[in-house]
N, CA, C and O atoms as CSV, one atom per row, in Angstrom:
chain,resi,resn,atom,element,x,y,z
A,1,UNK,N,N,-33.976,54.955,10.911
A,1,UNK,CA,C,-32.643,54.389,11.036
A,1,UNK,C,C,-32.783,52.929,11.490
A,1,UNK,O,O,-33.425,52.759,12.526
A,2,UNK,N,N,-32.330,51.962,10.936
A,2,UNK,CA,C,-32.485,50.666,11.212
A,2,UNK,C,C,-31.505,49.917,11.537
A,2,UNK,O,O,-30.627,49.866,10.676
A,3,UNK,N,N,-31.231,48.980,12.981
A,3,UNK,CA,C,-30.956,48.296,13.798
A,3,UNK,C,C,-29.048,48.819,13.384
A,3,UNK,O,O,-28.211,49.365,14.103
A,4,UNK,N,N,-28.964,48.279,11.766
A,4,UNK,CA,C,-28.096,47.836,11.271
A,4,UNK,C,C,-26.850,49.220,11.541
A,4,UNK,O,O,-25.846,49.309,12.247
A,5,UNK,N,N,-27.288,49.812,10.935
A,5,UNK,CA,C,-26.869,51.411,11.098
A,5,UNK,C,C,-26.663,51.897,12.383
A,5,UNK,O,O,-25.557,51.948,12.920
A,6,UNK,N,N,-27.763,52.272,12.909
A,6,UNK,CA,C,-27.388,52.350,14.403
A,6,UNK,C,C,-26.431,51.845,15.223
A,6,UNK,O,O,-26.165,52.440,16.267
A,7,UNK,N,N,-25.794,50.704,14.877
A,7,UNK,CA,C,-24.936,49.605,15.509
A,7,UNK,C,C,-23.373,50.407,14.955
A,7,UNK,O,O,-22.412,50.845,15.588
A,8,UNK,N,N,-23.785,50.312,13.044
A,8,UNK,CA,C,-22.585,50.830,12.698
A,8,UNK,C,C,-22.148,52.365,13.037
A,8,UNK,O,O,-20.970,52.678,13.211
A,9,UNK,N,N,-22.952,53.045,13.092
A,9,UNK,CA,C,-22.741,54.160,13.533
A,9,UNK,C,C,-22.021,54.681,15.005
A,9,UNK,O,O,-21.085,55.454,15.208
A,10,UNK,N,N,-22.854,53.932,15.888
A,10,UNK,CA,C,-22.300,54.534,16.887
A,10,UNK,C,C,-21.282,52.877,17.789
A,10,UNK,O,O,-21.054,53.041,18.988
A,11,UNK,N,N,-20.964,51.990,17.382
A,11,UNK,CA,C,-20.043,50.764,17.219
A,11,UNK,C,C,-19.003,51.172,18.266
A,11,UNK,O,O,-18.738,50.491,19.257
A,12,UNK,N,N,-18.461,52.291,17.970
A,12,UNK,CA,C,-17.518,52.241,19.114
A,12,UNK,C,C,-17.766,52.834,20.305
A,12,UNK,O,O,-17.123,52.560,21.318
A,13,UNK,N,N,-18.657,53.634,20.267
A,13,UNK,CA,C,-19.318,54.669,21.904
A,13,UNK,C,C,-19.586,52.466,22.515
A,13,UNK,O,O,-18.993,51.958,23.466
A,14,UNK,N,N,-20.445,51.832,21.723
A,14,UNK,CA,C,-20.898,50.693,22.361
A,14,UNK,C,C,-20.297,49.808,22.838
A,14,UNK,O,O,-20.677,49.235,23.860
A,15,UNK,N,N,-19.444,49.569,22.328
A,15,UNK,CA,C,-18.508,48.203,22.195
A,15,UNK,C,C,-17.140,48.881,23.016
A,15,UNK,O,O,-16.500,47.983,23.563
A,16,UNK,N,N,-16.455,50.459,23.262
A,16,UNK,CA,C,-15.347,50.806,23.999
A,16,UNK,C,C,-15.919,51.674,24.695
A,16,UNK,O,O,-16.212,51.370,25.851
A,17,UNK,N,N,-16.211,52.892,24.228
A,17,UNK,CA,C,-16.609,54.135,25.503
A,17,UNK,C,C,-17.452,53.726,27.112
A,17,UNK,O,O,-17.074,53.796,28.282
A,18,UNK,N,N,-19.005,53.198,26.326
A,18,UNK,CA,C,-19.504,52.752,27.359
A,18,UNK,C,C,-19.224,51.852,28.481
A,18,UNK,O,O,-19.467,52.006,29.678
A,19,UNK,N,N,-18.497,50.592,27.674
A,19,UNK,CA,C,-18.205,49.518,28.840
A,19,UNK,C,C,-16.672,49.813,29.729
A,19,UNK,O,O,-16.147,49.255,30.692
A,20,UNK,N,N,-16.282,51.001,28.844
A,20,UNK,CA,C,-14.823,51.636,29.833
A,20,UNK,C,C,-14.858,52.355,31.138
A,20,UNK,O,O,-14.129,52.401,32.129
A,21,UNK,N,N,-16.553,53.174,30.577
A,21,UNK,CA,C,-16.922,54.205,31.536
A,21,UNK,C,C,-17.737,53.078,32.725
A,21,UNK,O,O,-17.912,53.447,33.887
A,22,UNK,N,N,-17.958,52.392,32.484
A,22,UNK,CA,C,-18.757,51.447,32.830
A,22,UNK,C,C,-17.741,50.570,34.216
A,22,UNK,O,O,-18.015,50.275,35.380
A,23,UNK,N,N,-16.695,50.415,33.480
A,23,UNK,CA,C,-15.621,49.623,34.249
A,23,UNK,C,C,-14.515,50.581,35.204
A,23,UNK,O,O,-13.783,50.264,36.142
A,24,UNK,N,N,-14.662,51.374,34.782
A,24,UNK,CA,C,-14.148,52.918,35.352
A,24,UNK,C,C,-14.777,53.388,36.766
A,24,UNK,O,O,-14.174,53.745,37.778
A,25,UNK,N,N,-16.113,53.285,36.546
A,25,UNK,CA,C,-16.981,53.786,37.346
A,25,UNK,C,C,-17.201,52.344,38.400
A,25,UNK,O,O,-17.489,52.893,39.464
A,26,UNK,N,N,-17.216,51.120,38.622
A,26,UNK,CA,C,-17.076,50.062,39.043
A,26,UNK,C,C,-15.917,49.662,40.121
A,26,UNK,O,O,-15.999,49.302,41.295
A,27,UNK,N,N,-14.639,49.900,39.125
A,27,UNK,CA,C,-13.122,50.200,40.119
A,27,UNK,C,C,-13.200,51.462,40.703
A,27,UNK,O,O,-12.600,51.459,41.777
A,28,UNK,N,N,-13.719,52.588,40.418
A,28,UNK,CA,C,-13.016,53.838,41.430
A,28,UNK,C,C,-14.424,53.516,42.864
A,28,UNK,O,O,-14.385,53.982,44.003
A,29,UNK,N,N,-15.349,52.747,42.368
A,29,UNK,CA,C,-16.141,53.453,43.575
A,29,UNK,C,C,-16.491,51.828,44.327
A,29,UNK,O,O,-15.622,51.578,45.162
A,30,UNK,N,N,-17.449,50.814,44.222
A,30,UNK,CA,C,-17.649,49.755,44.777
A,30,UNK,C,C,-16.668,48.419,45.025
A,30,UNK,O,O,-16.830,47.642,45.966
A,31,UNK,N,N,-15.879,48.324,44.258
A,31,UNK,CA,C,-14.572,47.765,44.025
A,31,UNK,C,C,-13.966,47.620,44.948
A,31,UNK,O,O,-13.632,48.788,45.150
A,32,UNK,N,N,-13.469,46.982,45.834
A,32,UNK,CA,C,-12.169,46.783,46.624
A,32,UNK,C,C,-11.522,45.570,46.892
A,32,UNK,O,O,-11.989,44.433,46.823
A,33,UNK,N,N,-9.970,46.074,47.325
A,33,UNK,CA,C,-8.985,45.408,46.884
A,33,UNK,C,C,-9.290,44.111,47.229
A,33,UNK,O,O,-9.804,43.815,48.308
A,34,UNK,N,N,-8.946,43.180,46.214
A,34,UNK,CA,C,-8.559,41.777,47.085
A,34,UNK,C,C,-7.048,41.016,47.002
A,34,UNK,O,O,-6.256,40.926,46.064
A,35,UNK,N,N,-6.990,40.501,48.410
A,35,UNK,CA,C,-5.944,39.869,48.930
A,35,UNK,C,C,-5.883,38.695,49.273
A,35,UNK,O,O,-6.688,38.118,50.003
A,36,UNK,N,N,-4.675,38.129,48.646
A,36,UNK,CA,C,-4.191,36.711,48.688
A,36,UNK,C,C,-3.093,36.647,49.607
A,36,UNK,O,O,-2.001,37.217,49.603
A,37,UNK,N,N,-3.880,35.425,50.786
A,37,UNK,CA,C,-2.382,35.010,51.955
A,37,UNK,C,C,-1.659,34.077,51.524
A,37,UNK,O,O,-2.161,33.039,51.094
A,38,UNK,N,N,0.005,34.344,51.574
A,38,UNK,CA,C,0.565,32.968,51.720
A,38,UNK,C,C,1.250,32.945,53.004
A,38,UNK,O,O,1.653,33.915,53.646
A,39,UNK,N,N,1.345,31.416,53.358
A,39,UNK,CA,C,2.006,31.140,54.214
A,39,UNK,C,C,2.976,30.411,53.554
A,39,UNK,O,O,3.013,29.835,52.467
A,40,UNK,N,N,3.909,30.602,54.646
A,40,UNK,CA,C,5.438,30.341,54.343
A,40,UNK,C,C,6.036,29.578,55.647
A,40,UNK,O,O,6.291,30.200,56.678
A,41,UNK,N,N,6.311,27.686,55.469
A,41,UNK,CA,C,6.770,27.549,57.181
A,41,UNK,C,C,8.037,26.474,56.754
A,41,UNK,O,O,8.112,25.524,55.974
A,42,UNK,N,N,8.660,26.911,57.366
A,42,UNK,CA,C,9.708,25.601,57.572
A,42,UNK,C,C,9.728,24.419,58.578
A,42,UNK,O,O,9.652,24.814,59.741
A,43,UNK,N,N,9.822,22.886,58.417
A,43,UNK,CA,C,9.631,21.816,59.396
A,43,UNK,C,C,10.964,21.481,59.274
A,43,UNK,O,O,11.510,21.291,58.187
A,44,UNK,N,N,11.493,21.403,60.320
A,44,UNK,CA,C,13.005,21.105,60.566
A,44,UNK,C,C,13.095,20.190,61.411
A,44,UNK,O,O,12.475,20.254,62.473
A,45,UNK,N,N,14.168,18.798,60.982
A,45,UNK,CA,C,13.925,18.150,62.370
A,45,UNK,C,C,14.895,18.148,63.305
A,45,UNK,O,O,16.000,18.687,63.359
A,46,UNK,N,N,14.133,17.269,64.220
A,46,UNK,CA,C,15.071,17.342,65.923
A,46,UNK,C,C,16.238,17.257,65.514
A,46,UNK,O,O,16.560,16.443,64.649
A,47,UNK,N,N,17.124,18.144,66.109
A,47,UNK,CA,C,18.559,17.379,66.321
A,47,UNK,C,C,18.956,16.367,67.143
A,47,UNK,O,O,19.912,15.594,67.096
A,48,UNK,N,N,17.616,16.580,68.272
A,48,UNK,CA,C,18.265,15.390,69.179
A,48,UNK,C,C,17.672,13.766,68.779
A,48,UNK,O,O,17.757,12.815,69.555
A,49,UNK,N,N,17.042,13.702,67.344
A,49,UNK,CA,C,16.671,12.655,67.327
A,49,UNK,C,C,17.477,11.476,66.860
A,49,UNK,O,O,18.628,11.667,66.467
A,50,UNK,N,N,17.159,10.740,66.868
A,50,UNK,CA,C,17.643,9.166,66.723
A,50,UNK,C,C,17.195,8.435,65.726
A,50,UNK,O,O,17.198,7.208,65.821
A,51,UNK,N,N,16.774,9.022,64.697
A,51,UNK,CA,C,16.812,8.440,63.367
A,51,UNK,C,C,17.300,8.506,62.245
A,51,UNK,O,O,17.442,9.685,61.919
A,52,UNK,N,N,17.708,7.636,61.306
A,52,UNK,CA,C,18.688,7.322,60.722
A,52,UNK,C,C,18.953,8.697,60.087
A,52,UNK,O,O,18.244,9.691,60.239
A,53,UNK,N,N,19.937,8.623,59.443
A,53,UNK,CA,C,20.934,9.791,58.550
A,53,UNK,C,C,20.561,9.170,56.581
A,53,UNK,O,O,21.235,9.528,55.615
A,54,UNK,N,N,19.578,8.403,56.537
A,54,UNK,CA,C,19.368,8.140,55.378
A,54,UNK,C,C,18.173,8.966,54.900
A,54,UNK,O,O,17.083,8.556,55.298
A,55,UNK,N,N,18.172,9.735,54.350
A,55,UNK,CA,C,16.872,10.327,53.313
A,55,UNK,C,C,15.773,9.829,52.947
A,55,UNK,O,O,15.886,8.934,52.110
A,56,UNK,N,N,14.299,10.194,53.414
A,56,UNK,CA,C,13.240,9.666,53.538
A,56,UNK,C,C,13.036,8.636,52.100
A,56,UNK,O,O,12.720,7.450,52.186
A,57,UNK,N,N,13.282,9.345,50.818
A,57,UNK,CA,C,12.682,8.192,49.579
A,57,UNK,C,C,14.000,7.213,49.348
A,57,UNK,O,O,14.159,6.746,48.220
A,58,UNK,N,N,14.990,6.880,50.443
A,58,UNK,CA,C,15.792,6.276,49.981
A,58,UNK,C,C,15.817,5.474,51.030
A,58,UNK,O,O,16.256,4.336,50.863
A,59,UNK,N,N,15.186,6.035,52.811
A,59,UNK,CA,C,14.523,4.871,54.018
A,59,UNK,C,C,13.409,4.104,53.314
A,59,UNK,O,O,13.288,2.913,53.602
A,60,UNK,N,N,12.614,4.631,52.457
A,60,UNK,CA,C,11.799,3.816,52.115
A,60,UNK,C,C,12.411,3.152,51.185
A,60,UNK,O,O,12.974,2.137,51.598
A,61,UNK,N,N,12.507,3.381,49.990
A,61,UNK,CA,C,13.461,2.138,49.127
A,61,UNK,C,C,14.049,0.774,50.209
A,61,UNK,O,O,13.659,-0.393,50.273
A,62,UNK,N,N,15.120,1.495,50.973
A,62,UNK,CA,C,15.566,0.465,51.749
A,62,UNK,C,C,14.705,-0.476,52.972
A,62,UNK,O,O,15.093,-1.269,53.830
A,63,UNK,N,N,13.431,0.018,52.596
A,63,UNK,CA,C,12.222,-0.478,53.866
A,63,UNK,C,C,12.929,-0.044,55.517
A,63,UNK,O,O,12.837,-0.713,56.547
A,64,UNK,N,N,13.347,0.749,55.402
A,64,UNK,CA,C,13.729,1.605,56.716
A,64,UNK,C,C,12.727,2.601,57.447
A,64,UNK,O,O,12.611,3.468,56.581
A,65,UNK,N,N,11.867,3.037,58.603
A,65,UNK,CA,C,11.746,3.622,58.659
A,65,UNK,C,C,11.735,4.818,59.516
A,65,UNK,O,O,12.779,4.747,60.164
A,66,UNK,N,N,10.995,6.042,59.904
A,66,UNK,CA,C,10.958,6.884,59.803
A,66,UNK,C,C,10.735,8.077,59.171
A,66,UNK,O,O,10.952,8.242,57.970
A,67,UNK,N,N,10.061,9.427,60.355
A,67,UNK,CA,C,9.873,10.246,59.524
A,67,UNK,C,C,10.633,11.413,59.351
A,67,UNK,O,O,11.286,11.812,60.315
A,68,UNK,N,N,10.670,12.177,58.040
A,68,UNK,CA,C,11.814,13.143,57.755
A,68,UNK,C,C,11.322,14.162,58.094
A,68,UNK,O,O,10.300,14.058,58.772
A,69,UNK,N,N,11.862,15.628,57.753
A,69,UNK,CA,C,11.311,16.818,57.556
A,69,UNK,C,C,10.447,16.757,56.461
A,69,UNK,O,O,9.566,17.611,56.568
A,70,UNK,N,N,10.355,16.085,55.455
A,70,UNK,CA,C,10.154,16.546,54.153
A,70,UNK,C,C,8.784,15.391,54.441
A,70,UNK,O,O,7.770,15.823,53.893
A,71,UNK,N,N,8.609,14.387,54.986
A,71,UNK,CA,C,7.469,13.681,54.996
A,71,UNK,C,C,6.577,14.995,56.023
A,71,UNK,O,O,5.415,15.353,55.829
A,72,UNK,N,N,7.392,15.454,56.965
A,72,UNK,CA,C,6.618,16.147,57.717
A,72,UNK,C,C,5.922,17.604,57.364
A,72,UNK,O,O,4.961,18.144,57.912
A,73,UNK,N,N,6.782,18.079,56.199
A,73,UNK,CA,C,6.403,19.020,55.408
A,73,UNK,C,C,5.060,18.582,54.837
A,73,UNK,O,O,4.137,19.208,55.357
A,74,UNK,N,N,4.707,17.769,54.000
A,74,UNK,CA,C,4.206,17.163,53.158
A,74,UNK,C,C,2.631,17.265,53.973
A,74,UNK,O,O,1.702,17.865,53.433
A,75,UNK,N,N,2.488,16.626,55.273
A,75,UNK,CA,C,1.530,15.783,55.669
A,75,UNK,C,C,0.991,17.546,56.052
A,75,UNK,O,O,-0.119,17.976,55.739
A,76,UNK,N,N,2.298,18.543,56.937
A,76,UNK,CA,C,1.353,19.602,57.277
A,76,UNK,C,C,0.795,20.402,56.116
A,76,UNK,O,O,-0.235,21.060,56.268
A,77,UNK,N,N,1.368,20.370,55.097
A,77,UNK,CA,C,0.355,20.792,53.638
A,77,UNK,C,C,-0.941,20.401,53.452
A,77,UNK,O,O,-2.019,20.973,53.618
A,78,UNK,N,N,-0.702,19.576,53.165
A,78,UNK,CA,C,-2.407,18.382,52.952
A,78,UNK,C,C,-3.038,19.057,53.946
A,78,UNK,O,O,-4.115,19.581,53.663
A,79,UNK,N,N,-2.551,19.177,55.195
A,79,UNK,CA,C,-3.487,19.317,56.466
A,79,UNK,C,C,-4.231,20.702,55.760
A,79,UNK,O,O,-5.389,20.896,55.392
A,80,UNK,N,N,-3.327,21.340,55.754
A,80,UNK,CA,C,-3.845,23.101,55.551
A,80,UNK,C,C,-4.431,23.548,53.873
A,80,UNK,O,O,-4.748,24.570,53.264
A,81,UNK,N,N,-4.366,22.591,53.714
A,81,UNK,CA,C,-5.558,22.735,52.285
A,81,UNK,C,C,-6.593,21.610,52.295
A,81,UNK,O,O,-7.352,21.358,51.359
A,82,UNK,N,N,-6.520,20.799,53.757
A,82,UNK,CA,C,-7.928,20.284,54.118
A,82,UNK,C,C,-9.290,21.094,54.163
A,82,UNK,O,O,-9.309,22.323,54.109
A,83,UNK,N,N,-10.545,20.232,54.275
A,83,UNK,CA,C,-12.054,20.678,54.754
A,83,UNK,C,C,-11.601,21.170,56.154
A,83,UNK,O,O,-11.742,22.335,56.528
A,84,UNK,N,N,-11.052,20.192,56.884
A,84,UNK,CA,C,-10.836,20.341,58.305
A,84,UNK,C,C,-10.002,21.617,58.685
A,84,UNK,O,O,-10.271,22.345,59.640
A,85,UNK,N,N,-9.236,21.744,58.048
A,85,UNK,CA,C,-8.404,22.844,58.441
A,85,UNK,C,C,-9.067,24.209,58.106
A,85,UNK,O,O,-8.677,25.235,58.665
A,86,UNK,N,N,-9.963,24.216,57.288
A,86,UNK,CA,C,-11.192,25.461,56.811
A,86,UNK,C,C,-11.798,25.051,57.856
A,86,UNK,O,O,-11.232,25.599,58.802
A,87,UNK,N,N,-12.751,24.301,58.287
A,87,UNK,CA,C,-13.790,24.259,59.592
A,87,UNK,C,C,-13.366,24.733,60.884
A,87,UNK,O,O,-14.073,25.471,61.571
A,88,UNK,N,N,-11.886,24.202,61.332
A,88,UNK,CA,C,-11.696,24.862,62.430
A,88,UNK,C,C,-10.425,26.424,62.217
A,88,UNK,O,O,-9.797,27.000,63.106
A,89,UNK,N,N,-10.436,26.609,61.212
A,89,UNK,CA,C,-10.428,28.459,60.836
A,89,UNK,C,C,-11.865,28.889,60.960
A,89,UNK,O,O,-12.191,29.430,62.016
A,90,UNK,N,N,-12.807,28.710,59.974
A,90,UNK,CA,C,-13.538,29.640,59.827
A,90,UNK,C,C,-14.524,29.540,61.705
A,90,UNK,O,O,-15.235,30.425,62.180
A,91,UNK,N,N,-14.197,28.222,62.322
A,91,UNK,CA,C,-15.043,28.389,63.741
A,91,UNK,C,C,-14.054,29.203,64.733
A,91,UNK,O,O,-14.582,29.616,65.765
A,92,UNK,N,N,-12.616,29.495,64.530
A,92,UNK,CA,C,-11.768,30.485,65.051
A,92,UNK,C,C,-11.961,32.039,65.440
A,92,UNK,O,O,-11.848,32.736,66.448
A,93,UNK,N,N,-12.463,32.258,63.530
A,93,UNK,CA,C,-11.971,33.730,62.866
A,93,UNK,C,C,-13.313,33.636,62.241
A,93,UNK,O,O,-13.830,34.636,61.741
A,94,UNK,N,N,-13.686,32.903,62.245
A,94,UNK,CA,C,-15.701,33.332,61.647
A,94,UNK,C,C,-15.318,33.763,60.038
A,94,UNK,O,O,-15.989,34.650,59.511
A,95,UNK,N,N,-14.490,33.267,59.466
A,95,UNK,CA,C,-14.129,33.193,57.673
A,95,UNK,C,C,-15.496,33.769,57.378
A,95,UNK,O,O,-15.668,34.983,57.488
A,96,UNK,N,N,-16.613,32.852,56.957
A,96,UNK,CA,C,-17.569,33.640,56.763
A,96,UNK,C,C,-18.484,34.771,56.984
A,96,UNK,O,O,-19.167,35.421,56.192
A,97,UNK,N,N,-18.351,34.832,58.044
A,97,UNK,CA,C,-19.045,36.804,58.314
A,97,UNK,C,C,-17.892,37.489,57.597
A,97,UNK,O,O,-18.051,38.156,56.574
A,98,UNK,N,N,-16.867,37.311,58.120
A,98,UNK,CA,C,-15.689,38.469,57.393
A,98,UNK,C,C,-16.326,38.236,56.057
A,98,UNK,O,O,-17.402,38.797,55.851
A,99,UNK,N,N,-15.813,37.495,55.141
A,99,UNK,CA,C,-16.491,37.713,53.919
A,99,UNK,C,C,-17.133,37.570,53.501
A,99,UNK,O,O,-16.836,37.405,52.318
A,100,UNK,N,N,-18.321,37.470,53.719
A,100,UNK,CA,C,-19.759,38.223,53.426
A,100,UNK,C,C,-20.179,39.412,53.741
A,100,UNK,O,O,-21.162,39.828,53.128
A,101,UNK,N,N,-19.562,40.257,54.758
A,101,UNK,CA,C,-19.987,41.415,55.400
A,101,UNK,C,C,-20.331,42.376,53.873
A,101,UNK,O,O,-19.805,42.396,52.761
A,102,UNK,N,N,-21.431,43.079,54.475
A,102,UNK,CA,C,-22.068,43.950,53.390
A,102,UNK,C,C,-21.123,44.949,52.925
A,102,UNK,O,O,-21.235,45.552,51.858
A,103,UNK,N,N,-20.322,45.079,53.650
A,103,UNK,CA,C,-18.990,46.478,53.211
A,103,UNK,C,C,-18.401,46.011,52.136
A,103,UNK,O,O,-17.805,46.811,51.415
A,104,UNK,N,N,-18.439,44.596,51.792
A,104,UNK,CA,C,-17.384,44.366,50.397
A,104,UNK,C,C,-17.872,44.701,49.666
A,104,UNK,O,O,-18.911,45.358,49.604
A,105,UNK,N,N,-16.896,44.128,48.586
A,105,UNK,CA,C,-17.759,44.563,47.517
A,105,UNK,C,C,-18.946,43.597,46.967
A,105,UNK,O,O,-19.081,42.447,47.385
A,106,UNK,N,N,-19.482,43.968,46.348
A,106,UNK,CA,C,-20.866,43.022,46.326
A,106,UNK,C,C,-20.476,41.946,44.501
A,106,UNK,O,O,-21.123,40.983,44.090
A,107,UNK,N,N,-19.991,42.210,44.235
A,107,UNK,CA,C,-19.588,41.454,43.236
A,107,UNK,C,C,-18.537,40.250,43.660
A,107,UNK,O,O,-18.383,39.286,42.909
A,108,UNK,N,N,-17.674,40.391,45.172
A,108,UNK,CA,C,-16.925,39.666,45.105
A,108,UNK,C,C,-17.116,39.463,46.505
A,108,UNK,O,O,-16.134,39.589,47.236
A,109,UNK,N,N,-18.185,39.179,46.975
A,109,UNK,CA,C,-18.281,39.171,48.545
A,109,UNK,C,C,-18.995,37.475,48.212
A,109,UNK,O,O,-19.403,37.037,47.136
A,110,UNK,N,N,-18.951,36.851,49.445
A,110,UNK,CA,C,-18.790,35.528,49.574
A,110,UNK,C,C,-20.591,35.338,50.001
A,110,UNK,O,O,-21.259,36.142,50.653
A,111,UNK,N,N,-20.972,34.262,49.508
A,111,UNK,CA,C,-22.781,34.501,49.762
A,111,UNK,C,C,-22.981,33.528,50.554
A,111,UNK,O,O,-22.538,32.415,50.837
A,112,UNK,N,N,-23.898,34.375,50.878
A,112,UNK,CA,C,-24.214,33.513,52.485
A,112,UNK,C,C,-24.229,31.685,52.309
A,112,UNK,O,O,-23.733,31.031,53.226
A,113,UNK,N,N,-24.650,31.173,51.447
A,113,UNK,CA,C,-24.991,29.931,51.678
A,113,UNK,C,C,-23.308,29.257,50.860
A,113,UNK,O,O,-23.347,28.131,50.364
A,114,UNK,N,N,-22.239,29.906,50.826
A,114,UNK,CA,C,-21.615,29.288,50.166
A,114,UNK,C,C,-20.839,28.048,51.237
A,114,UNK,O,O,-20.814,28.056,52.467
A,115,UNK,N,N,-20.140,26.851,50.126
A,115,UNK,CA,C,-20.121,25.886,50.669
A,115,UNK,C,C,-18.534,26.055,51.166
A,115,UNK,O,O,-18.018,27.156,50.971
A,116,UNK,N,N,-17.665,24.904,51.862
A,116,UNK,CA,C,-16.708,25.280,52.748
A,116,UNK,C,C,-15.203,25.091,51.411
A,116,UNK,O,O,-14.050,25.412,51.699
A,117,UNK,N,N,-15.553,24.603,50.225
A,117,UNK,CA,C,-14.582,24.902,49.193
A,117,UNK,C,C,-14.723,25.921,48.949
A,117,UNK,O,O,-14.581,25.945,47.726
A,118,UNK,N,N,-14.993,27.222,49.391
A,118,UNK,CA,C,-15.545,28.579,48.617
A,118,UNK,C,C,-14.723,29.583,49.668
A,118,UNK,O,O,-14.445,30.729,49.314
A,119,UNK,N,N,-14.440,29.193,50.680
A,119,UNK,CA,C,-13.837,29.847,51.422
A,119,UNK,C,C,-12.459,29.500,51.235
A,119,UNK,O,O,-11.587,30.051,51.905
């Protein structure tokens, strides 16, 4: 029986059965779940403050300034999808042992030498 045949013959055990049983056997047993955080914050400002009643892209137009909620929104974003803001999490909460620990799963567990965009 040659290469050709063999292929055609049994084509679908190869190409569906196996890699189902394959993927089957992968999710029910070493597999586990993964989870995505969001955070969700609102920056509201002072009431008791003393700056103008004009809207941050329209203080700037007018070379006015001050800062808004929405500049203040802005800057704490950036912060929290900084390097910095990963360095002092993962020196908090140890990011990396948690995910690397040998209990994950090993296909999706975080390797030891990975760099601080990986977390």
């Amino acid at each position: 029986m040659t290469i050709q045949r063999f292929i055609a013959k049994y084509s679908f055990a190869l190409f569906v059965v196996i890699p189902t049983i394959l993927a089957l056997l992968y999710l029910t047993g070493p597999a586990k779940p993964t989870y995505e955080t969001e955070t969700k914050l609102i920056v509201r400002e002072n009431k008791g403050s003393t700056g103008s009643m004009v809207p941050g892209f329209a203080a700037a137009l007018l070379g006015m300034s001050g800062s808004t909620s929405m500049e203040d929104a802005m800057i704490l974003e950036e912060f929290l999808k900084s390097a910095d803001f990963i360095e002092l999490a993962d020196a908090e909460f140890d990011l990396r042992a948690h995910f690397a620990d040998a209990k994950l799963d090993p296909v999706r567990r975080l390797p030891e030498d990975a760099r601080a965009e990986t977390l």
